[in-house]
N, CA, C and O of each residue as an XYZ file, in Angstrom:
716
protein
N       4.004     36.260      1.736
C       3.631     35.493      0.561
C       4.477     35.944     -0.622
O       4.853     37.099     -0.823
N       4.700     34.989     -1.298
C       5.375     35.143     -2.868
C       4.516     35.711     -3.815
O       3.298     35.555     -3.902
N       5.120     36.259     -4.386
C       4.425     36.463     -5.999
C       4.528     35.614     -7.396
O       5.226     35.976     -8.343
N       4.017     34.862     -7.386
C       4.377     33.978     -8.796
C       3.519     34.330     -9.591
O       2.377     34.299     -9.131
N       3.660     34.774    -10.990
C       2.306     34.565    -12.031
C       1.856     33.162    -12.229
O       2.476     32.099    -12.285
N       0.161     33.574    -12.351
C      -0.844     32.949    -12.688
C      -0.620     31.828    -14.413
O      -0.906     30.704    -14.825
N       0.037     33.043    -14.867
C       0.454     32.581    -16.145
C       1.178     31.490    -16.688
O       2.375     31.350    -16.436
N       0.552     30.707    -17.412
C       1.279     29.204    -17.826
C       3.182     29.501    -18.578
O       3.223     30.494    -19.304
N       4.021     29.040    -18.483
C       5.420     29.072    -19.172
C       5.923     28.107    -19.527
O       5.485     27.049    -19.074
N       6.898     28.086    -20.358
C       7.246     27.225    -21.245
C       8.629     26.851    -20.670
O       9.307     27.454    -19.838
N       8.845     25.822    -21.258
C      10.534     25.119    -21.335
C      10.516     24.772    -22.672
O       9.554     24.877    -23.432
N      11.822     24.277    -22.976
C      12.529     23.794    -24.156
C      11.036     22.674    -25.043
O      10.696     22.905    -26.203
N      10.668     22.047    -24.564
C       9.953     20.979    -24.830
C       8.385     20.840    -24.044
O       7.659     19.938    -24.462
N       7.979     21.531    -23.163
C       7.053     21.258    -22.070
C       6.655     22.454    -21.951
O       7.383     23.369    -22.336
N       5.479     22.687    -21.422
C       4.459     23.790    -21.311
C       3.859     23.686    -19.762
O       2.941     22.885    -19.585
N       4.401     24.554    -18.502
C       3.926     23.962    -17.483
C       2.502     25.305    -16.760
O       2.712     26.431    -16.311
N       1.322     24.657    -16.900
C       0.381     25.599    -16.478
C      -0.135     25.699    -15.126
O      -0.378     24.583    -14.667
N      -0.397     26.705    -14.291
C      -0.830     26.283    -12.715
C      -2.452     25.651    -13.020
O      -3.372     25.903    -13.798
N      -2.179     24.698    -11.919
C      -3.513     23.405    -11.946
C      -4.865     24.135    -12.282
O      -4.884     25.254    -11.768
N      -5.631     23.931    -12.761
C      -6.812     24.184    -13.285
C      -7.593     23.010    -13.089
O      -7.012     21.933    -13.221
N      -9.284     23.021    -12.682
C     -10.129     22.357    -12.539
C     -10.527     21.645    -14.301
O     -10.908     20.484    -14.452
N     -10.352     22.513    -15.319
C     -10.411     22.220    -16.345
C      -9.872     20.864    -16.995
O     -10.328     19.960    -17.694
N      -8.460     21.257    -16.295
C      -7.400     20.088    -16.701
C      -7.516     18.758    -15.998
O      -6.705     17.832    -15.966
N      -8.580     18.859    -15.502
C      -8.498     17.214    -14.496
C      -8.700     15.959    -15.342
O      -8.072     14.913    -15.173
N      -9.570     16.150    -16.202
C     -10.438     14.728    -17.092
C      -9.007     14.596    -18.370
O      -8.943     13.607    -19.100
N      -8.030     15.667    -18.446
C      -7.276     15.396    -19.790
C      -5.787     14.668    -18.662
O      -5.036     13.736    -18.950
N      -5.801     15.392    -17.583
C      -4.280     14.413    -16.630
C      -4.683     13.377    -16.312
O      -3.936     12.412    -16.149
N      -5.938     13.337    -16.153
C      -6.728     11.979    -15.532
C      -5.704      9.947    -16.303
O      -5.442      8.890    -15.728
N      -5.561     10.301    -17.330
C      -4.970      8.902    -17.828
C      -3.365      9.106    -16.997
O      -2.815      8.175    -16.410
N      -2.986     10.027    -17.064
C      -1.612     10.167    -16.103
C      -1.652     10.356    -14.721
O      -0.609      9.831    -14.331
N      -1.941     10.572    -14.250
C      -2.328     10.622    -12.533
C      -3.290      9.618    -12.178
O      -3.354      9.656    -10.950
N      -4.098      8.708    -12.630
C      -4.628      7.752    -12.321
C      -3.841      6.485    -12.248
O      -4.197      5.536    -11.549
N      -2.365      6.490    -13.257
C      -1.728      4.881    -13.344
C      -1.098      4.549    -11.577
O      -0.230      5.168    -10.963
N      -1.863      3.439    -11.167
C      -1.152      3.435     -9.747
C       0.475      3.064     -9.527
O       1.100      3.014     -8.468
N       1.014      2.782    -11.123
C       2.230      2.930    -11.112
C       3.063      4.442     -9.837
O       3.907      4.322     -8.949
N       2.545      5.305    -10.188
C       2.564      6.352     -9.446
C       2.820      6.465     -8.687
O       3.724      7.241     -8.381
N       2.073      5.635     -7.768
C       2.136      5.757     -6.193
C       3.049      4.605     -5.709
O       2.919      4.184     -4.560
N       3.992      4.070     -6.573
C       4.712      3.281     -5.743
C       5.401      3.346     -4.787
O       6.055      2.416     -4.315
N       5.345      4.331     -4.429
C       6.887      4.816     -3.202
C       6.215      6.210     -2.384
O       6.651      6.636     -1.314
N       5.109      6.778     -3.117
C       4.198      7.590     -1.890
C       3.002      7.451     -1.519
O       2.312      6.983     -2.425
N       2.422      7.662     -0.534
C       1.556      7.015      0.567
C       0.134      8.018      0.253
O      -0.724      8.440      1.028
N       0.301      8.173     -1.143
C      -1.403      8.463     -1.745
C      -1.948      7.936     -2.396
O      -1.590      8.090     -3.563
N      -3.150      6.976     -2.165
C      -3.851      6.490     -3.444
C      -4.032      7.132     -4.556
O      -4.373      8.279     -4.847
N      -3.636      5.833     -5.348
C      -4.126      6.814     -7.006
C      -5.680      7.318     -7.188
O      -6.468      6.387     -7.024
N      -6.197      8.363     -7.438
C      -7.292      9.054     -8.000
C      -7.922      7.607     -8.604
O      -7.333      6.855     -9.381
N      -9.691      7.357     -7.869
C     -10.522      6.338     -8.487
C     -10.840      7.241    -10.234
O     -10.813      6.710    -11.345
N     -11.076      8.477     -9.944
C     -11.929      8.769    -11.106
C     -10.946     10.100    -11.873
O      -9.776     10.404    -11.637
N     -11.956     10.736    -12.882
C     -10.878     12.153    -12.880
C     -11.740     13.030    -11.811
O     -11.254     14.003    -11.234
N     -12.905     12.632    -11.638
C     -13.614     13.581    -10.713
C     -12.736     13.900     -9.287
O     -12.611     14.939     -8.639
N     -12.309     12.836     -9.140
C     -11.620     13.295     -7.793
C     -10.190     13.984     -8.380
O      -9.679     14.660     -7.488
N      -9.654     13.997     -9.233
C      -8.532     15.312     -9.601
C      -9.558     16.283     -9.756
O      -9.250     17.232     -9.036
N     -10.475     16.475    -10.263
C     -11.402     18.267    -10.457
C     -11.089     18.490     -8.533
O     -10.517     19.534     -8.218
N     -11.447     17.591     -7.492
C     -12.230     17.961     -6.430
C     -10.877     18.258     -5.703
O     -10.813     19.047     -4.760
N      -9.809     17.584     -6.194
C      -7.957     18.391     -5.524
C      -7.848     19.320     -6.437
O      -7.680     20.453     -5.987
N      -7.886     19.215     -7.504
C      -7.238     20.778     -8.263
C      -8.216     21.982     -7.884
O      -7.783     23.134     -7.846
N      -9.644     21.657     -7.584
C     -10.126     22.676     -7.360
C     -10.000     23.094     -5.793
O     -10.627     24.060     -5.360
N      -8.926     22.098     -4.754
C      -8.790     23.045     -3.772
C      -7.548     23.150     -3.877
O      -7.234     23.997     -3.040
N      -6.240     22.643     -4.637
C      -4.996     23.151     -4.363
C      -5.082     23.923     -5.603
O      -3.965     23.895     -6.121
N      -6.054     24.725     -6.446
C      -5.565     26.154     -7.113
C      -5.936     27.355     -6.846
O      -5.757     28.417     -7.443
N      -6.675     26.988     -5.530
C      -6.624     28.713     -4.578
C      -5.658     28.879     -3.972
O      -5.781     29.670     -3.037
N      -4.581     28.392     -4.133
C      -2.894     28.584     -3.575
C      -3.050     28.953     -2.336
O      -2.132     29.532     -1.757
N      -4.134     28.706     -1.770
C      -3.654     28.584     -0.461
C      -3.837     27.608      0.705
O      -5.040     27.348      0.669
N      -3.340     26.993      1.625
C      -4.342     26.780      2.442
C      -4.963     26.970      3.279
O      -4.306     27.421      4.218
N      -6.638     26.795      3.607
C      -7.383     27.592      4.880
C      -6.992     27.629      6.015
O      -6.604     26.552      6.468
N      -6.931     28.926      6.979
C      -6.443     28.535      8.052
C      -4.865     28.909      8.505
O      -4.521     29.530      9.511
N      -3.888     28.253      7.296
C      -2.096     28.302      7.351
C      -2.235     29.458      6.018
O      -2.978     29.846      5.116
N      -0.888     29.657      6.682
C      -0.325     30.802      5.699
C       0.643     30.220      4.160
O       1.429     30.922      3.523
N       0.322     28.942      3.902
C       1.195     27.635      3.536
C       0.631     28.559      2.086
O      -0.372     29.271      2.152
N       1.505     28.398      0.730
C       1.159     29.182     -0.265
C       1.407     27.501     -1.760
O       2.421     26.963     -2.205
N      -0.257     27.244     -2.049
C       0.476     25.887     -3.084
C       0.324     26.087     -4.594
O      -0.635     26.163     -5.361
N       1.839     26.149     -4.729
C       1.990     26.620     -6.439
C       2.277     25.310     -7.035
O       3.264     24.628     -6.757
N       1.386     25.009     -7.843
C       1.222     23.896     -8.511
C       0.866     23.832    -10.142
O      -0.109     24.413    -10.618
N       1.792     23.048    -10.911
C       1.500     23.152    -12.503
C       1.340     22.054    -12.895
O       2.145     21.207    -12.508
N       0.267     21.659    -13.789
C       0.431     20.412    -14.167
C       1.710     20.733    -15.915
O       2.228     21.812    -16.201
N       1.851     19.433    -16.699
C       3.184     19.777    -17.779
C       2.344     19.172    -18.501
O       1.406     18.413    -18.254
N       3.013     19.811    -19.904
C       2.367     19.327    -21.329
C       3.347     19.254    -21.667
O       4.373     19.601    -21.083
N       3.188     18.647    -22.988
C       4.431     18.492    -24.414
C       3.984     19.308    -25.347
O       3.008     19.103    -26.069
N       4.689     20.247    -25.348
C       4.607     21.507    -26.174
C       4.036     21.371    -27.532
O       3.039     21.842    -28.079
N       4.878     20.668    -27.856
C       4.562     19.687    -29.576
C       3.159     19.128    -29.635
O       2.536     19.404    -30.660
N       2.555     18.401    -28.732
C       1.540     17.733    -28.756
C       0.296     17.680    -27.891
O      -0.648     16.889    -27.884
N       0.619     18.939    -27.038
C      -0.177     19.030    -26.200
C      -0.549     17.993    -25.046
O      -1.537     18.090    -24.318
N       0.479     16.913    -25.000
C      -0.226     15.495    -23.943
C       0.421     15.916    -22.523
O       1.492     16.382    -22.133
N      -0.452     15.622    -22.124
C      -0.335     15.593    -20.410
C       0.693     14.836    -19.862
O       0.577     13.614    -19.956
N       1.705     15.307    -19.294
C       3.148     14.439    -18.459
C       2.775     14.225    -17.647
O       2.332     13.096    -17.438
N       2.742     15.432    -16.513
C       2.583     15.079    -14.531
C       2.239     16.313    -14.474
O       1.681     17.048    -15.288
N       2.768     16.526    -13.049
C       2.217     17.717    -11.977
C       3.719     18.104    -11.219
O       4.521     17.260    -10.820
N       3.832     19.095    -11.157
C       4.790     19.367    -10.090
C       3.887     19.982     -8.805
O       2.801     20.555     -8.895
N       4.609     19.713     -7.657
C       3.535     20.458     -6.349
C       4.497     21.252     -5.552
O       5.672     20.964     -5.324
N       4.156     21.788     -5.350
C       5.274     22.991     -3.983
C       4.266     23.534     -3.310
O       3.332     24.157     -3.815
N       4.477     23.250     -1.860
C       4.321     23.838     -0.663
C       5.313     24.814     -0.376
O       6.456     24.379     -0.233
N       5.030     26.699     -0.196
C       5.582     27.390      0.422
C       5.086     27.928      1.487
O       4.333     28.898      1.577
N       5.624     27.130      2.461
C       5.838     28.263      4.225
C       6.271     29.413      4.214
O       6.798     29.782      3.165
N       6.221     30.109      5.048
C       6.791     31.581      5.057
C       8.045     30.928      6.029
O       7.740     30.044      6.830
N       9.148     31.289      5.953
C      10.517     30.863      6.344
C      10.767     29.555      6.974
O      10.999     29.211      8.133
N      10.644     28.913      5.818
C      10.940     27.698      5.857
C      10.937     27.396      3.931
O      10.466     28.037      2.992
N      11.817     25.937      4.045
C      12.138     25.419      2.247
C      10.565     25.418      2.364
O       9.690     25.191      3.200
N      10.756     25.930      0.599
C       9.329     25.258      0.154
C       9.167     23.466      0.224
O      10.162     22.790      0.482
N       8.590     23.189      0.115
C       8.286     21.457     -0.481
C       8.040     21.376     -1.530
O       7.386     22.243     -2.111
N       8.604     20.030     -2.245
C       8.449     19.815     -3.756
C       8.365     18.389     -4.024
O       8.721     17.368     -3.436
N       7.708     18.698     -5.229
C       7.003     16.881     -5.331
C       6.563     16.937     -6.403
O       6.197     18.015     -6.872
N       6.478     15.742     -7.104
C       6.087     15.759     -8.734
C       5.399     14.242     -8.890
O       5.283     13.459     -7.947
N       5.015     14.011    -10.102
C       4.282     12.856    -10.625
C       4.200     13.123    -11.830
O       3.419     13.994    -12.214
N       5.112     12.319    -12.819
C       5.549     11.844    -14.186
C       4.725     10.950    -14.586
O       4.556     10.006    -13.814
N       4.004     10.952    -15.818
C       3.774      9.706    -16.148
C       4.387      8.553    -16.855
O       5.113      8.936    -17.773
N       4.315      6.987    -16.692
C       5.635      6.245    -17.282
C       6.010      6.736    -18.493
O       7.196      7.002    -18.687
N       4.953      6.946    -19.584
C       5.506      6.764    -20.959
C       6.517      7.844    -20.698
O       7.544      7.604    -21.333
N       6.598      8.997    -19.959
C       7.570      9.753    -20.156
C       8.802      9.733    -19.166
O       9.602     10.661    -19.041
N       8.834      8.531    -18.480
C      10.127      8.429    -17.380
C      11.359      8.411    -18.487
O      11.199      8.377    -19.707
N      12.532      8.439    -17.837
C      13.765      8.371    -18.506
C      13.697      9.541    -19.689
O      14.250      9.256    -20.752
N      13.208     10.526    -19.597
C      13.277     11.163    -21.101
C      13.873     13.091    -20.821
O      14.045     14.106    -21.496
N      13.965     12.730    -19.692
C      14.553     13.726    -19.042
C      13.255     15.130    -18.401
O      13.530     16.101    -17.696
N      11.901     14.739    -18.963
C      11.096     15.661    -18.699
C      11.067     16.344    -17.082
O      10.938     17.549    -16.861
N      11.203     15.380    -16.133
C      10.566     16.125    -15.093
C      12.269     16.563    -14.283
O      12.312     17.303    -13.301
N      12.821     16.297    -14.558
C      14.542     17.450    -14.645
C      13.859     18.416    -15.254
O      13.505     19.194    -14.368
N      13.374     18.893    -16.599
C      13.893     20.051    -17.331
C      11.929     20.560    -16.645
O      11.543     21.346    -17.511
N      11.045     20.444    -15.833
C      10.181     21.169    -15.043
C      10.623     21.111    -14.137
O      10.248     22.235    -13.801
N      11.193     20.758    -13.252
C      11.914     20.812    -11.542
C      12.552     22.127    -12.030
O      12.166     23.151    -11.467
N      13.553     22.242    -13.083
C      14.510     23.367    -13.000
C      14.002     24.464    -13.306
O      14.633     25.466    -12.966
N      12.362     24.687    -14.237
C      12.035     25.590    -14.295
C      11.036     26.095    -13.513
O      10.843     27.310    -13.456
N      10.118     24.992    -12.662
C       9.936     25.425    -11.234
C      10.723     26.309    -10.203
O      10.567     27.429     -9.717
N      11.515     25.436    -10.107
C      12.537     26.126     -9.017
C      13.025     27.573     -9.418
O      12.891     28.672     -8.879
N      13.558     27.204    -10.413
C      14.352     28.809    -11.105
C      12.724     29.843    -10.927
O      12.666     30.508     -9.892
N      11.883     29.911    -11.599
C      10.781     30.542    -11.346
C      10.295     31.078     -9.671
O       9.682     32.139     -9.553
N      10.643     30.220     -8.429
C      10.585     30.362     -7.471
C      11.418     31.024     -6.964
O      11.134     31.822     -6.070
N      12.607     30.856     -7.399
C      13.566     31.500     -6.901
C      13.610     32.704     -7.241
O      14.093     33.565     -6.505
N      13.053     32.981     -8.552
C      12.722     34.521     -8.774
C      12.069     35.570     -8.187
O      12.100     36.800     -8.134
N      11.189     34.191     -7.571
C       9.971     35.054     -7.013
C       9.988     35.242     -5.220
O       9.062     35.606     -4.495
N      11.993     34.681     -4.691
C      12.335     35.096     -3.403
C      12.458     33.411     -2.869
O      13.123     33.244     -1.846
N      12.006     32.499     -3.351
C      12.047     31.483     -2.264
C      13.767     30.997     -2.401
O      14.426     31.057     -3.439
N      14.225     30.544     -1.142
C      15.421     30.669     -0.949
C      16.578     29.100     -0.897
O      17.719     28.849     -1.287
N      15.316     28.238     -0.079
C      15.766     26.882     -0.132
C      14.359     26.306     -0.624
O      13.314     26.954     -0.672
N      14.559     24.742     -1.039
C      13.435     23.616     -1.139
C      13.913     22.076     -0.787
O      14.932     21.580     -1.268
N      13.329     21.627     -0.188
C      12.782     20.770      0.576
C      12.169     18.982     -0.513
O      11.018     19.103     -0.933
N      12.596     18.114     -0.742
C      11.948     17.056     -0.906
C      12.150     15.806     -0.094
O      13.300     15.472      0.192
N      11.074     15.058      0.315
C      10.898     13.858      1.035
C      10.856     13.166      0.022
O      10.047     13.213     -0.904
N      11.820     12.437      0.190
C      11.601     10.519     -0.793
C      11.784      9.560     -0.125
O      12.573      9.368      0.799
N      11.016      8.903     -0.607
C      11.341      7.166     -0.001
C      12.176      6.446     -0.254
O      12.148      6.213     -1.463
N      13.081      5.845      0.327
C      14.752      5.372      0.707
C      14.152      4.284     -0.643
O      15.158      4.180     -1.345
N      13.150      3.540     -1.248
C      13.318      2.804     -2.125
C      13.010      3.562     -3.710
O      13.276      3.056     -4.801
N      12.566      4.507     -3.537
C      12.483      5.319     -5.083
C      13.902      5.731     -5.071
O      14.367      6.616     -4.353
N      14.735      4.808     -6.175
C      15.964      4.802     -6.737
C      15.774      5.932     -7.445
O      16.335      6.944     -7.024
N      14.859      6.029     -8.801
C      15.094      7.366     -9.855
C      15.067      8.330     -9.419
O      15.908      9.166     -9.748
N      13.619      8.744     -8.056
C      13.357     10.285     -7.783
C      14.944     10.691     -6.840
O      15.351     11.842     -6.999
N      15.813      9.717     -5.865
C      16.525     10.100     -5.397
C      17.859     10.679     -6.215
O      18.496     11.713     -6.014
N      18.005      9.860     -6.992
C      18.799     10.142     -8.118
C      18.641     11.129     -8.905
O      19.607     11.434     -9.603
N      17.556     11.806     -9.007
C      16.637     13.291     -9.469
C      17.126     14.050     -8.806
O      17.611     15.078     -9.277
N      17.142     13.789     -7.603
C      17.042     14.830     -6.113
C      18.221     15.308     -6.592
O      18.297     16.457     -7.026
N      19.662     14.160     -6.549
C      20.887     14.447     -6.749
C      21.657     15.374     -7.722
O      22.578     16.178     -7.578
N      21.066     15.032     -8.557
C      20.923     15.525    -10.152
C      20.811     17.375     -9.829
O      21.664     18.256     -9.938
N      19.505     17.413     -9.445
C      19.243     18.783     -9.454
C      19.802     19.438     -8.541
O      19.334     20.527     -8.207
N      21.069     18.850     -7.862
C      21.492     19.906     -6.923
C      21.015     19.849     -5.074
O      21.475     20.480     -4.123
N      19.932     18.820     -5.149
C      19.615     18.623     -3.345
C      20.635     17.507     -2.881
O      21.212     16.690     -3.600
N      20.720     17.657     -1.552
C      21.860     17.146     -0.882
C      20.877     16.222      0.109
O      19.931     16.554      0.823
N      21.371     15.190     -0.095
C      20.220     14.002      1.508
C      21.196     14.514      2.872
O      22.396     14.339      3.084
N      20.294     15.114      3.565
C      20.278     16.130      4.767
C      19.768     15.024      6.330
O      20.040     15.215      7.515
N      19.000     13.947      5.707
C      18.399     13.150      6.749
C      17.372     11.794      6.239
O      16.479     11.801      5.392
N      17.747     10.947      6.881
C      16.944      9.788      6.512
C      16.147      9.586      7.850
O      16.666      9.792      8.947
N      14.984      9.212      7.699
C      14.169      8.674      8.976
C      12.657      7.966      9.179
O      11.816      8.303      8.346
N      12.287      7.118     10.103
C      11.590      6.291      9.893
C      10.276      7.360      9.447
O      10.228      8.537      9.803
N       9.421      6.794      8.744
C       7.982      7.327      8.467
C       6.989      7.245      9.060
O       6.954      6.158      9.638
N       6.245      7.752      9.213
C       4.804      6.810      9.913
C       3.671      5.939      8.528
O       2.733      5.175      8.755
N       3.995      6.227      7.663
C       3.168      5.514      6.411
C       3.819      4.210      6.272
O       4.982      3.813      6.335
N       2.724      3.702      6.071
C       2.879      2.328      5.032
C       3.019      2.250      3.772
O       2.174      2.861      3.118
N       4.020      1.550      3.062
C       4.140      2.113      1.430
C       4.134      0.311      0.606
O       5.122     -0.395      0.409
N       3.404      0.153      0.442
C       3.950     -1.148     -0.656
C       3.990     -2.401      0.590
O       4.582     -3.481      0.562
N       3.280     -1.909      1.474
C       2.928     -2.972      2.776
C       3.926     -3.330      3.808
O       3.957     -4.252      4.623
N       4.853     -2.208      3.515
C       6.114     -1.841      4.580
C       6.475     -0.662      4.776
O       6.699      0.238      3.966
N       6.559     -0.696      6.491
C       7.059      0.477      6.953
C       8.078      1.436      5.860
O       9.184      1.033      5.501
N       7.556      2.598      5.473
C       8.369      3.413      4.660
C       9.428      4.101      5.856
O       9.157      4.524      6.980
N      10.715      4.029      5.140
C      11.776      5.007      5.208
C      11.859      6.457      4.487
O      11.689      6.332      3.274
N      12.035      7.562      4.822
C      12.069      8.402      4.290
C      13.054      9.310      3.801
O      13.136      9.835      4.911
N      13.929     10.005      3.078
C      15.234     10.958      3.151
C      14.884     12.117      2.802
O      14.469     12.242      1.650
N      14.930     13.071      3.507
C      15.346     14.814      3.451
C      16.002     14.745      2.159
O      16.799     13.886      1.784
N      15.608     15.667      1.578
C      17.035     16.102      0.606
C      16.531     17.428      0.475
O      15.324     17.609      0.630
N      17.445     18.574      0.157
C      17.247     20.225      0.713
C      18.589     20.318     -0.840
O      19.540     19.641     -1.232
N      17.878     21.572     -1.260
C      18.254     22.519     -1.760
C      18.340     24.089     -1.318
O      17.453     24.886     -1.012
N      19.186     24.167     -1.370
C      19.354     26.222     -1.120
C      19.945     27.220     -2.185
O      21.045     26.981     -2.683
N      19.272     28.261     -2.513
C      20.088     28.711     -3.766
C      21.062     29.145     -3.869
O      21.275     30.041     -3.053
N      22.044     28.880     -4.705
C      23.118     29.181     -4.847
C      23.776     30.259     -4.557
O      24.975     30.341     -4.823
């Protein structure tokens, strides 16, 4: 297992804290827009109750059973305190972590979830993890273009077993390793 602090950190503009049951009813207007889920194969949250009932099992970082370790922050705007998204990482013990995020619109294009990916990662990497891992769907143009951006390479495309938008989803690997 890794060591990451508990402790919330900052970026230039954004404040990213690990998930708290607290924080569910204030992300709730951002993690509820089913804008969200256009391109992954999770329903949007009916209520905020059901974010309390995931944050309160993905912030025992672990999961029961696997040795799988889930470091997860939701992001603020430093300035204003408003709720952006979530970043999520799954770490295996030798294997990429997994990584995954959820922006909310008002803040697409503004460069936010670049400048938390990089301080995720960099933070992980501190703390030993070596490569990471994201699955996207061959039709999310921006997140692939993210992927690119930050340095992951598309490693593999392949059919899915989900349904996304009422068609068979395609999926692409894209892998990072640290430098």
């Amino acid at each position: 297992m890794i060591e990451v602090s508990r402790e919330p950190f900052r970026t230039e503009r954004l404040m990213l804290r690990p998930v708290a049951v607290a924080d569910a009813a204030a992300i709730w207007p951002v993690l509820g827009d089913p804008a969200l889920y256009q391109w992954i194969a999770r329903k949007p949250p009916a209520s905020s109750a059901e974010i309390e009932d995931r944050f309160a099992r993905i912030s025992r970082r672990t999961a029961d059973g696997r040795a799988d370790q889930w470091l997860n922050w939701t992001v603020w705007l430093r300035e204003s305190g408003d709720a952006v998204g979530i970043v999520e990482t799954t770490v295996p013990p030798n294997a990429p972590a997994s990584i995954a995020y959820l922006f909310g619109r008002a803040f697409w294009g503004r460069g936010y979830a670049s400048e938390a990916l990089v301080a995720v990662i960099a933070r992980l990497e501190n703390a030993g993890v070596v490569a990471f891992e994201a699955t996207i769907d061959t039709r999310n143009v921006q997140s692939r273009a993210l992927a690119s951006r930050l340095g992951f390479t598309l490693v593999q495309t392949r059919p899915s077993e989900d349904v996304i938008g009422g068609a068979p989803s395609m999926e692409e690997i894209w892998r990072r390793a640290r430098d």
